[in-house]
C-alpha positions in Angstrom: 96.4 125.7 118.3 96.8 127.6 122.0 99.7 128.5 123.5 98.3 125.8 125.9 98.2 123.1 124.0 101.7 123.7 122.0 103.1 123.2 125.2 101.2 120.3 126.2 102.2 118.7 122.5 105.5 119.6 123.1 105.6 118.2 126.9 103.9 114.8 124.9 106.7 115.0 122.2 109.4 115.4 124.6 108.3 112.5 126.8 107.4 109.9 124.6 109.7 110.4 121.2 112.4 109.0 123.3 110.2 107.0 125.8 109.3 104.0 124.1 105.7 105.1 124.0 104.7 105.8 120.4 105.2 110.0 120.1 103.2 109.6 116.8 100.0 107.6 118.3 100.2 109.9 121.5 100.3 113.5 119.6 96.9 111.4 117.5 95.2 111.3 120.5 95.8 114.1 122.2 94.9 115.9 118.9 91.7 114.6 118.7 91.0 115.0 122.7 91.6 118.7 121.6 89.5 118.2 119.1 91.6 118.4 116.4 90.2 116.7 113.3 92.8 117.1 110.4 96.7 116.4 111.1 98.9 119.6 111.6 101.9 118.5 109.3 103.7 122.1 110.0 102.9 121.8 114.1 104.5 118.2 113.5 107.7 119.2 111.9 108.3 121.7 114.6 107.4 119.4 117.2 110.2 116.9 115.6 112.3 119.6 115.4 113.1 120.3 118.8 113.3 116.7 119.4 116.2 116.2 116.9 117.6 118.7 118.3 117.5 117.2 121.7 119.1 114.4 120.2 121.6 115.9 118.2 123.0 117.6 121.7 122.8 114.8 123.8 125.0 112.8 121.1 127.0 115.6 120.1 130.0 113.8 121.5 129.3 110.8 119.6 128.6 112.6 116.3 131.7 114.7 116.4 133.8 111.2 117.1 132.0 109.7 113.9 133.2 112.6 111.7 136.6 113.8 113.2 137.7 109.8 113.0 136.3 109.7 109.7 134.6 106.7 111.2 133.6 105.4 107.7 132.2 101.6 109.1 130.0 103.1 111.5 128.7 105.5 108.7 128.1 102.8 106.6 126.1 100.8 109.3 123.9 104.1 110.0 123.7 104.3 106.2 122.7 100.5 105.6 119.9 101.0 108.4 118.5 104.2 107.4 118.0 102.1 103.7 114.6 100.3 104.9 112.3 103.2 106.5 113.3 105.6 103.7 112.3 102.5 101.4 109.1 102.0 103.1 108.7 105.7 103.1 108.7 106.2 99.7 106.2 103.0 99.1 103.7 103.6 101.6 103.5 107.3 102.4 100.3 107.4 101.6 98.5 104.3 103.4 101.0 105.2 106.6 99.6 108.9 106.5 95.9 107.4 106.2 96.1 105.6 109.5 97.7 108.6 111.2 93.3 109.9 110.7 92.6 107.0 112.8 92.7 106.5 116.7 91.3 103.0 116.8 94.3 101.8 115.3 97.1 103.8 116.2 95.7 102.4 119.8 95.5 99.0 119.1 99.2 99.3 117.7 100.4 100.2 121.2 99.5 96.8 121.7 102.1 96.0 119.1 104.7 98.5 121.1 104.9 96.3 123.9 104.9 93.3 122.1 108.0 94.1 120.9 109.4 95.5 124.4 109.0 92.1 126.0 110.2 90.3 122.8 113.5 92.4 122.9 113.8 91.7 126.6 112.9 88.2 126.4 115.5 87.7 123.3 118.3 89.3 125.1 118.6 87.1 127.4 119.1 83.7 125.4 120.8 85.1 122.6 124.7 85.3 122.2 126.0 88.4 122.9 128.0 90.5 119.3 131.0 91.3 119.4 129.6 95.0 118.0 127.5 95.9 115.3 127.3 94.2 112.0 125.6 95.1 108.6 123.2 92.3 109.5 121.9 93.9 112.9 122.6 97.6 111.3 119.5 96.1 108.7 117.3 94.8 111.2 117.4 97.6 113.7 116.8 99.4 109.9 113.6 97.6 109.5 112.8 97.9 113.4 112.8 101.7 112.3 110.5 101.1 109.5 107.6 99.4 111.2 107.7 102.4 113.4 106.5 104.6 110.7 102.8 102.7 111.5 101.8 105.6 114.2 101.4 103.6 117.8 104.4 102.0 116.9 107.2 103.5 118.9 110.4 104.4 116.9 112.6 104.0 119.8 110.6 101.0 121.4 111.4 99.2 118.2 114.6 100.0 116.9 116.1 99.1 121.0 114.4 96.0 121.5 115.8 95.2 117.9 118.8 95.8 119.1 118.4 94.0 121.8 117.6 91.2 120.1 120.2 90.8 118.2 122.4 90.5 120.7 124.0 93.8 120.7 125.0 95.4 124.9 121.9 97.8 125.8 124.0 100.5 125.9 124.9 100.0 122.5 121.4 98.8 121.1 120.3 102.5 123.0 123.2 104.3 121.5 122.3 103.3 118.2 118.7 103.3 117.9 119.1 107.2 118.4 122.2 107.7 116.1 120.2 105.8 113.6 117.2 108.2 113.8 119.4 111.3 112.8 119.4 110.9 109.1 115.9 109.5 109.2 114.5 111.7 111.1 116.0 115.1 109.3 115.4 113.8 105.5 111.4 112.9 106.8 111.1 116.7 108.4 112.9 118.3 105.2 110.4 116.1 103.0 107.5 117.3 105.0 108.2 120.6 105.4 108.4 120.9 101.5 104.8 119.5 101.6 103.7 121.5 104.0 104.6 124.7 102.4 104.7 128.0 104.2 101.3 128.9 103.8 101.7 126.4 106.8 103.3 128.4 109.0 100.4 131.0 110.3 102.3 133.8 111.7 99.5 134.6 114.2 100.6 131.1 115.9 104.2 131.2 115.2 104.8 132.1 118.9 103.2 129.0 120.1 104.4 126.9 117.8 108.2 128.1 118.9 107.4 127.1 122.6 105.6 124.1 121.6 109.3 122.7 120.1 111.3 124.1 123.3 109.4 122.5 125.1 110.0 119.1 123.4 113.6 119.7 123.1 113.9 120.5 126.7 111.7 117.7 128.0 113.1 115.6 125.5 116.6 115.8 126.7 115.4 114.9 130.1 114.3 111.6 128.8 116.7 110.6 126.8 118.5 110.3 130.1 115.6 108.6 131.9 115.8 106.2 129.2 119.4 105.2 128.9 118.6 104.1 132.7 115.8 102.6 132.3 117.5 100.0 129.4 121.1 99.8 131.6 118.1 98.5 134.1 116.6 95.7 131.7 113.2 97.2 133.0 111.9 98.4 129.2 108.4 96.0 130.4 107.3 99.0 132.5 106.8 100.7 129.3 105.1 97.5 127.6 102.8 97.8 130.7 101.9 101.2 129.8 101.2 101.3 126.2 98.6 98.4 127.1 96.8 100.2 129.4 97.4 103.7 127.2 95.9 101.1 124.0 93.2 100.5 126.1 92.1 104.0 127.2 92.3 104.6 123.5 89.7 102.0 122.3 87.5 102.8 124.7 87.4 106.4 124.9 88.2 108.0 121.4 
């Protein structure tokens, strides 16, 4: 891995971990455009890394609130919809990691991505609006969040137009698709950096790896805010539009 493309990883991280893109089926493909066979689990965590981090700051408000009211409800939500993609975790680590080996369907899950865009859209606007969150819709976006482990299926894509769906405001379905991804997303890099070991971490690369997760952390931040627009907008069908034609480039050319 070249200082090069650690930054271009972490550029693709940045942008479309919080775009509702699919990070997961993106990094594939750009992987294997660098001609990279074999996944780079340590490269990943690093990559996620500097993501979280980018969410942890741009929260930071929100997550100090949480803890200083000793907002126990909301933790119990986050806790009730972190439940189904640990769950499917643990069950189907190993099939999930097998399709991570395969372009040809992380690219036809894109597909899937903006399936669910235009189905939150559409369902927002004919259902009845909640009066906040319940454990009900905590669970759904939950399992929103475990379909997403299927690389090509964005986490942030899914877990919104959940939210959406269920009838919660957009700026609460975007608040809490990315509050809910917290404790997901730190046990799943703890877990893999145990697997990875650190005869994972070359040394000789540690440099680019280090830049590779500034990068997404910075570039990330920059989208979270893009985002928060874009779903205040009701426009998330621009990204539907995109994972299409991204889905499409895959099948054809990897």
């Amino acid at each position: 891995m070249t200082l090069t493309e650690s930054l271009i990883s972490g550029i693709v991280q940045g942008l479309t971990e919080f775009l509702p893109v699919s990070s997961s089926g993106h990094l594939v493909l750009l992987h294997r455009f660098f001609g990279l066979s074999e996944p780079m689990m340590f490269f990943d965590v690093c990559l996620h890394a500097g993501t979280l981090a980018a969410v942890l700051f741009y929260f930071r408000k929100d997550l100090l609130g949480i803890v200083t009211r000793r907002d126990y409800r909301t933790i119990a939500l986050l806790g009730a919809g972190t439940v189904p993609v640990v769950a499917a975790g643990l069950l189907f680590e190993d099939r999930i990691e097998a399709l991570f080996a395969s372009p040809g369907i992380v690219s036809m899950m894109l597909y899937g991505t903006a399936f669910l865009l235009l189905a939150g859209e559409y369902l927002y606007k004919r259902v009845r609006r909640m009066n906040g969150l319940t454990a009900v819709s905590a669970l759904g976006v939950g399992a929103a969040q475990a379909m997403a482990l299927v690389p090509g299926i964005s986490r942030s894509g899914a877990t919104i137009s959940a939210g959406l769906a269920f009838g919660l405001e957009r700026d609460e379905a975007f608040s809490f698709s990315f509050l809910l991804s917290v404790p997901a997303v730190s046990a799943a890099l703890v877990y893999k950096l145990l697997k990875a070991g650190t005869a994972a971490a070359d040394p000789s690369v540690g440099l680019n790896y280090a830049a590779g997760a500034f990068t997404a952390f910075v570039v990330g931040m920059a989208s979270l805010a893009v985002l928060r627009r874009v779903v205040a907008s009701g426009k998330l069908y621009i990204f539907a539009v995109y994972c299409i034609l991204a889905g499409t480039v895959g099948i054809l050319y990897l």
